[in-house]
C-alpha positions as CSV (number, residue, x, y, z in Angstrom):
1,X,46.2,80.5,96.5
2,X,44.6,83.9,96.3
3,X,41.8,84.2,93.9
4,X,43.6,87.2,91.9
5,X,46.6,84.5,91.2
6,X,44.4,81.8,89.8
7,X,44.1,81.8,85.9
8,X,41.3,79.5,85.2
9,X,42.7,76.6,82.9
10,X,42.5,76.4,79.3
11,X,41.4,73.6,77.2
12,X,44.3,74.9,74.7
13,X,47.0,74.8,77.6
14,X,45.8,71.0,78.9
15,X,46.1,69.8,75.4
16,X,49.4,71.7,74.8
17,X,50.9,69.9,78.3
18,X,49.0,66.3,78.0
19,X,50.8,65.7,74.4
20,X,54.1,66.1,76.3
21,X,53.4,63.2,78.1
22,X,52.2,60.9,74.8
23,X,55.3,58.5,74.5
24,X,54.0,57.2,70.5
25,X,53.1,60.9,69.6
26,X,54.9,61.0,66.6
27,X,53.2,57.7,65.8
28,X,49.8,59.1,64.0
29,X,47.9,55.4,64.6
30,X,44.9,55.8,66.7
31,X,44.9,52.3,67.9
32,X,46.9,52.7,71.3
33,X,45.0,55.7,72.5
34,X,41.4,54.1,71.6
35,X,42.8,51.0,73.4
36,X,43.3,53.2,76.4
37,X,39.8,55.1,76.2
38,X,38.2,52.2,75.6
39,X,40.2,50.8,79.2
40,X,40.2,54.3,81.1
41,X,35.9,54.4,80.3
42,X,35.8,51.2,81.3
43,X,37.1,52.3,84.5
44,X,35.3,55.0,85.3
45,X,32.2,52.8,85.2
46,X,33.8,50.7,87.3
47,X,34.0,53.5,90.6
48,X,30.3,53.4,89.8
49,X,30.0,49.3,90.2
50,X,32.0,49.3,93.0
51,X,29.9,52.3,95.0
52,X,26.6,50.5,94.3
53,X,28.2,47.1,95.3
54,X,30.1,48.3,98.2
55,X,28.3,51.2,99.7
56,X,29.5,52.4,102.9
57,X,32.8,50.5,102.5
58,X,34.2,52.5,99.2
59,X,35.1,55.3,100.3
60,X,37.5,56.7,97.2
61,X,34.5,56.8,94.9
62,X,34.5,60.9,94.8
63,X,38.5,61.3,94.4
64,X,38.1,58.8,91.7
65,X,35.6,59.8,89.6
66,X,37.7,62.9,89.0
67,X,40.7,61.1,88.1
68,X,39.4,58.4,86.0
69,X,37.3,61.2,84.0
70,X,41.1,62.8,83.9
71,X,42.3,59.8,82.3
72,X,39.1,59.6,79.5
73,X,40.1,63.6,78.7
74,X,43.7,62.3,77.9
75,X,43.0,59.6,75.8
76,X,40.3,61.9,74.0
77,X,43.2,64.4,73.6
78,X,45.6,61.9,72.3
79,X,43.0,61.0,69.6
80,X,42.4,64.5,68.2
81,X,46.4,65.5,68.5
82,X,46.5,62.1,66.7
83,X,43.8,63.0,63.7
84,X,45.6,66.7,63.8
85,X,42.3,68.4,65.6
86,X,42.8,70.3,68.3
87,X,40.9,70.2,71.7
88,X,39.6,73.1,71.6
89,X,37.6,72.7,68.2
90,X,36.2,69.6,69.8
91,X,34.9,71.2,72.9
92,X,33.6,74.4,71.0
93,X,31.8,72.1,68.6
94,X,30.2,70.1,71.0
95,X,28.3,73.6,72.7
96,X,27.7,75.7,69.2
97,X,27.8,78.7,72.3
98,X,31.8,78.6,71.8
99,X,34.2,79.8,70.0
100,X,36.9,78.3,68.5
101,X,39.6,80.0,70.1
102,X,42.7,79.5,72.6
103,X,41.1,81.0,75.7
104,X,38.5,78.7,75.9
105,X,38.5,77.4,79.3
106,X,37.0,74.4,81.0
107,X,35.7,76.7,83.8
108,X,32.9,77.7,80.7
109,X,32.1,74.6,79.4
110,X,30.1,73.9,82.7
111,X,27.3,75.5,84.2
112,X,27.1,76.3,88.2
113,X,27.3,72.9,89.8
114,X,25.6,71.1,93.0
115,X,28.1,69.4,95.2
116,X,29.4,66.5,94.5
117,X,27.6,63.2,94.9
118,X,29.0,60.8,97.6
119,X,27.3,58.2,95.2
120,X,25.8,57.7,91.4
121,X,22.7,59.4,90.4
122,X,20.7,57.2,87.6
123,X,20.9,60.3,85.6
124,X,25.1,59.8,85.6
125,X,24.8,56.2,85.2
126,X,22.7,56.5,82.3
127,X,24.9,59.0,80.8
128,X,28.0,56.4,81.4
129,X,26.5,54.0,79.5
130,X,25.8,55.9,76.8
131,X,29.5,57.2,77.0
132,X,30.4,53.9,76.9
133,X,28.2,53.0,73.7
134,X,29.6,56.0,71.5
135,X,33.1,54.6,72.6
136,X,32.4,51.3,70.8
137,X,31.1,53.3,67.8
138,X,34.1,55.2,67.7
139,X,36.1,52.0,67.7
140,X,34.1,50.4,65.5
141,X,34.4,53.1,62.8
142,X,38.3,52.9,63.0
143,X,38.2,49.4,62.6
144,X,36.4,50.5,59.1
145,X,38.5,53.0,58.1
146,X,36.0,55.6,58.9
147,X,38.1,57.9,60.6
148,X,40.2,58.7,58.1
149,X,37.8,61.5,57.2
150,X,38.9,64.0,59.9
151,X,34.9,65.4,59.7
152,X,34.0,61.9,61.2
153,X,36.3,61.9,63.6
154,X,35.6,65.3,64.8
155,X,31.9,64.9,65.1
156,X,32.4,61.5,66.8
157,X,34.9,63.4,69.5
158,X,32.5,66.3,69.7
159,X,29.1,63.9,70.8
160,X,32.0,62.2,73.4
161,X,33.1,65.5,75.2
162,X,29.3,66.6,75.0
163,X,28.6,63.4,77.2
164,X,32.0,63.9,79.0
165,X,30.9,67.5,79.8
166,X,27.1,65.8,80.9
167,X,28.5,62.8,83.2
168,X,30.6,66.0,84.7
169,X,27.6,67.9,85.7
170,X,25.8,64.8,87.3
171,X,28.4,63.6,89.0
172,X,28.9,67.5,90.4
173,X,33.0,67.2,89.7
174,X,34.2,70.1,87.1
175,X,36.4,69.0,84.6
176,X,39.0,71.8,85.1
177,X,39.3,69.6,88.5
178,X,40.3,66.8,86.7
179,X,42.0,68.6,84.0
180,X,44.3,69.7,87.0
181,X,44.5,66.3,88.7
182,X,45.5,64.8,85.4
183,X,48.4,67.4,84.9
184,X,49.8,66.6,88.6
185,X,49.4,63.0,87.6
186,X,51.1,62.8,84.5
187,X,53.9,65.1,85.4
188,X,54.7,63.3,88.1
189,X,55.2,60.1,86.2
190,X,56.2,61.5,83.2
191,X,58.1,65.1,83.1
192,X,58.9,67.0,80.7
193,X,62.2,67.8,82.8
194,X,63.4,66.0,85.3
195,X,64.7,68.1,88.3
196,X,65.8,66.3,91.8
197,X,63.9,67.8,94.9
198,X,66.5,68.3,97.7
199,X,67.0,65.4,100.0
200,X,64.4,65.1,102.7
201,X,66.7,65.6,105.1
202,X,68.5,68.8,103.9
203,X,67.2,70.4,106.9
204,X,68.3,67.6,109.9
205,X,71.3,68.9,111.9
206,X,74.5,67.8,109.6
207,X,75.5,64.5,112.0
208,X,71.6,62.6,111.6
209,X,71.8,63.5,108.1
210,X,72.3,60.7,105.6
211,X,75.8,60.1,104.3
212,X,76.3,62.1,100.8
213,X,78.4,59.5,99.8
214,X,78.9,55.8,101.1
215,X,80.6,52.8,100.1
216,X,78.9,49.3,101.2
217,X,80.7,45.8,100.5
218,X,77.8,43.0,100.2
219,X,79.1,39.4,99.9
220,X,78.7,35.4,100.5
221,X,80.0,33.8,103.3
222,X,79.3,30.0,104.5
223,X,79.4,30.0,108.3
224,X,79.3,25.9,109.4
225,X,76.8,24.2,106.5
226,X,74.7,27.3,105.8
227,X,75.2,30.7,103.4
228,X,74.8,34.2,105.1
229,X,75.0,37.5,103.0
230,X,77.0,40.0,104.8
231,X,77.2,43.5,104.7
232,X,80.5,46.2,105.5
233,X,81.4,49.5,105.7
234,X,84.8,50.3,105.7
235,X,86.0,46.7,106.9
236,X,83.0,46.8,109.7
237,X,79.9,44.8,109.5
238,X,76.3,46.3,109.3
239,X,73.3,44.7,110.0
240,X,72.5,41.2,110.2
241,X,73.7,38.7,108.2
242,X,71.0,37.2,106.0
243,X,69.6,34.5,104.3
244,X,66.0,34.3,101.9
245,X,63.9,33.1,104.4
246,X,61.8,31.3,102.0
247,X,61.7,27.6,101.5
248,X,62.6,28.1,98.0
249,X,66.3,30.2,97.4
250,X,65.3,33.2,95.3
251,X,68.0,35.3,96.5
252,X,66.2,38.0,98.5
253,X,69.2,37.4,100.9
254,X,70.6,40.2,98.8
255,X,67.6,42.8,99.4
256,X,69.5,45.5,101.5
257,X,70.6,46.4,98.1
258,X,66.9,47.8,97.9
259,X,67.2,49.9,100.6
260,X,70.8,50.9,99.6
261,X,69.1,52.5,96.2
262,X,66.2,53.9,98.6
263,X,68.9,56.0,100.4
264,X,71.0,57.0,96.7
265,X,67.8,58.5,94.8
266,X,65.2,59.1,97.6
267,X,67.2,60.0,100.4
268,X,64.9,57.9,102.3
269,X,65.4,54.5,104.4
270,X,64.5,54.4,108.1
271,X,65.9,50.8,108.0
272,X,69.3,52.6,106.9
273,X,69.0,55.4,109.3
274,X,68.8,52.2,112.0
275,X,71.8,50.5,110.7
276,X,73.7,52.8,110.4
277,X,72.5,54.7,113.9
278,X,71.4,57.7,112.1
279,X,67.7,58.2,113.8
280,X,66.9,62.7,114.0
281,X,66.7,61.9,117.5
282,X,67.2,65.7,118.2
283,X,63.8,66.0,116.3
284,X,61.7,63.6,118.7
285,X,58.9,63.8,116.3
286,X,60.1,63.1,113.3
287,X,62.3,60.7,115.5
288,X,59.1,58.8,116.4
289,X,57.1,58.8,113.1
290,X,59.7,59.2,110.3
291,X,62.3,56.4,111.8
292,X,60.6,54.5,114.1
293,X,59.6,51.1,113.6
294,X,56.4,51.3,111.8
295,X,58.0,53.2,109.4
296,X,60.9,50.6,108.6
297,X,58.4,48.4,108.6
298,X,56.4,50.0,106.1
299,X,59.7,50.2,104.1
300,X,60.5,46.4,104.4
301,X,56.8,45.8,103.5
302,X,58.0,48.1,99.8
303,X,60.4,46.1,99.5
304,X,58.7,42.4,99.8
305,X,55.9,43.8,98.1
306,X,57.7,45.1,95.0
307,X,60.2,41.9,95.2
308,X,57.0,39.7,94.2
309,X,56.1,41.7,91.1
310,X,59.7,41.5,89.9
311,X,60.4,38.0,90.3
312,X,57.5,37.6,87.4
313,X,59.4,40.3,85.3
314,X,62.9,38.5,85.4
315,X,63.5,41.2,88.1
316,X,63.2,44.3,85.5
317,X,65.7,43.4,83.6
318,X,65.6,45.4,80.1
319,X,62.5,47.6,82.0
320,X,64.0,51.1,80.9
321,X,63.3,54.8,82.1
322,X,59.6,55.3,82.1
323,X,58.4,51.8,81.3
324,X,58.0,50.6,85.0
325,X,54.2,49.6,86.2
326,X,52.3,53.0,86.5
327,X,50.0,51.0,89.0
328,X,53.2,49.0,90.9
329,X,54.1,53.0,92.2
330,X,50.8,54.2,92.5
331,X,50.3,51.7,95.5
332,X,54.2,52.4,96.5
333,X,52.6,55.9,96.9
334,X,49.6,54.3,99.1
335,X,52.3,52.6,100.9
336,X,54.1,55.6,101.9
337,X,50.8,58.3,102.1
338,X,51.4,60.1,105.6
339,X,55.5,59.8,105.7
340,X,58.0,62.4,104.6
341,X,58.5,59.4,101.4
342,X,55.0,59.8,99.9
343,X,56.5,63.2,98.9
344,X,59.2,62.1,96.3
345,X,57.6,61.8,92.7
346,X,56.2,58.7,91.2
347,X,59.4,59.2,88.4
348,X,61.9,59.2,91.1
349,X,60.6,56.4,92.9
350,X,60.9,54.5,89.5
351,X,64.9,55.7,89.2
352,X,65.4,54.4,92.9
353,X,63.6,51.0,92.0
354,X,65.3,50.1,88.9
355,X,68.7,51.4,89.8
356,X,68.3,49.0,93.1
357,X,67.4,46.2,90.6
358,X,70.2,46.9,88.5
359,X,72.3,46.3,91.8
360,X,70.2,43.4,92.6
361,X,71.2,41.3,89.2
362,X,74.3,41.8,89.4
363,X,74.6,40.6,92.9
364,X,72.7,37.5,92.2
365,X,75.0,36.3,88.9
366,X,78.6,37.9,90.8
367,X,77.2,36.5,94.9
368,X,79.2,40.3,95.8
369,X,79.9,43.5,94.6
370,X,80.4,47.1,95.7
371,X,77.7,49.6,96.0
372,X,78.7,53.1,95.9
373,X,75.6,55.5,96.9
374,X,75.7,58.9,96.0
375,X,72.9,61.8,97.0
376,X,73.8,64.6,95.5
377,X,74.0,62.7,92.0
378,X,70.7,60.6,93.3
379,X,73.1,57.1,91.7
380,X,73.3,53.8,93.1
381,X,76.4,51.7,91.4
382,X,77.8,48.9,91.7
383,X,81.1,47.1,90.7
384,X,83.4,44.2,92.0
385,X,84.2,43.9,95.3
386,X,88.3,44.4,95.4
387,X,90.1,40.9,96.4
């Protein structure tokens, strides 16, 4: 971007967007956002243990910094919306150089920086700690009804984004950086509106696109003394016919119904494109990377991985919209980073998971069903399977 486009970001405008994102923000408790500064503080000393005990072999302590002192900023920003101060008040108390005002941006809270450390100065440690400290004393004044008076509460905020501002500065990171990180981050987990990217393969010729619209029948069948889940499309079978493969049933016999839901929402599923003989082979690169077999492989590996953390939550049954493991997709992401996937939002990846599940229960108490995908509509359904 061109430096005459970029409008430096305001402390005003963060606040304005991050409250969009606060689920209980009509709940004026302070409890569940000090729970979460107390957790995302916690964390961001944690990137520094990890660098001093791991050395060479962390390499994500820089990009995490910024995003865990992201996270802090949101919870602090939660706190004052909360105790009806604004953001900006806080900041422009914590430097008596500022004004209250809405242009205040983060770019002038900081002074010219060094770059940034590859590892912890003692001087950003120290300050950690001490952020840490003044985080328990902010806890423990709510815990004494302290914070009732909105003075308290402001100064307490202030003397926190003072140290935030501090541990900034050692650590050579800007908080407008992680201002902006935060933002991405939120918005794609939580938007304020949700509007569907176009399929990822808009641009394929028309015949190695993926169908718009499909019908698959998935049922039980015993072949001689053992039961096979088979799959059809119009009356012809797809794919192998499969059991669990585990020495203890748990049904993942019916997991194509993952990939089904992979196709519907993301428009995405090499294993798909392979069953159904749909490989961009006119494209040889993507024909290589995007649907070859490391990438169905990654996508099976989704699949398993995500199966394991369902079968603890009753398979997401009554998880709704939004409620779905922020961590589970972050490492769905990590799973996907480098493949035309990693670029569909952490939200939608949460529609295609769920919606699968939906299928997924309902094929486990009927043993069949229906699945109906649908792009354009980015819905996975099922019903029964006609007689």
């Amino acid at each position: 971007m061109n430096d005459e486009h970029f409008s430096p970001l305001t402390v005003a405008h963060y606040s304005e967007q991050a409250a969009l994102t606060d689920v209980g923000r009509d709940d004026s408790s302070l409890t569940l956002p000090l729970l979460g500064l107390v957790g995302e503080t916690g964390s961001l000393l944690a990137q520094v243990k990890k660098k001093q005990r791991d050395k060479v072999a962390y390499r994500g302590y820089a990009a995490a910094t910024v995003e865990e002192m992201g996270d802090v900023l949101w919870y602090l920003n939660a706190i004052a919306v909360r105790g009806h101060i604004t953001l900006a008040t806080i900041f422009a108390e914590s430097d008596s150089g500022h004004c209250v005002d809405k242009e205040l941006c983060f770019s002038s809270l900081q002074s010219p920086l060094a770059p940034q450390s590859i590892e912890p100065s003692k001087a950003f440690e120290e300050t950690l700690l001490t952020l840490a400290r003044e985080v328990g004393e902010l806890v423990r004044e709510h815990q004494t009804d302290q914070l009732s008076s909105q003075d308290v509460l402001r100064r307490r905020l202030s003397r926190l984004v003072m140290l935030l501002v501090s541990a900034a500065d050692e650590a050579g990171v800007t908080l407008e950086a992680a201002a902006v990180k935060n933002l991405h981050k939120i918005h794609d987990r939580w938007p304020a509106q949700r509007a569907y990217p176009a399929p990822l393969d808009k641009s394929s010729a028309p015949e190695e696109q993926l169908p718009r619209t499909l019908v698959i029948d998935i049922f039980e069948r015993q072949v001689g003394n053992r039961t096979y889940v088979f799959q059809q499309c119009n009356g012809v079978n797809i794919g192998d016919r499969l059991t669990d493969n585990a020495v203890q049933a748990d049904d993942y016999r019916f997991h194509d119904v993952f990939h089904l839901a992979y196709v519907a929402v993301l428009s995405w599923s090499p294993v798909t494109r392979s069953l159904l003989r749909l490989k961009r082979k006119s494209e040889p690169l993507i024909d290589e990377a995007e649907d070859g077999a490391r990438a169905k492989l990654i996508e099976e590996g989704i699949t398993t991985w995500i199966f394991t953390q369902a079968k603890e939550l009753d398979f997401f049954d009554g998880v709704k919209t939004g409620e779905l493991s922020f961590d589970l997709l972050k490492h769905v992401r990590h799973f996907v980073a480098g493949y035309e996937a990693e670029q569909c939002p952490l939200w939608l990846w949460e529609e295609a998971i769920l919606q699968g599940y939906a299928a997924f229960r309902y094929l486990r108490e009927h043993r069949r069903g229906r699945v109906t995908m649908n792009i354009e509509n980015r819905r996975l359904s099922i019903g029964p399977l006609p007689q």
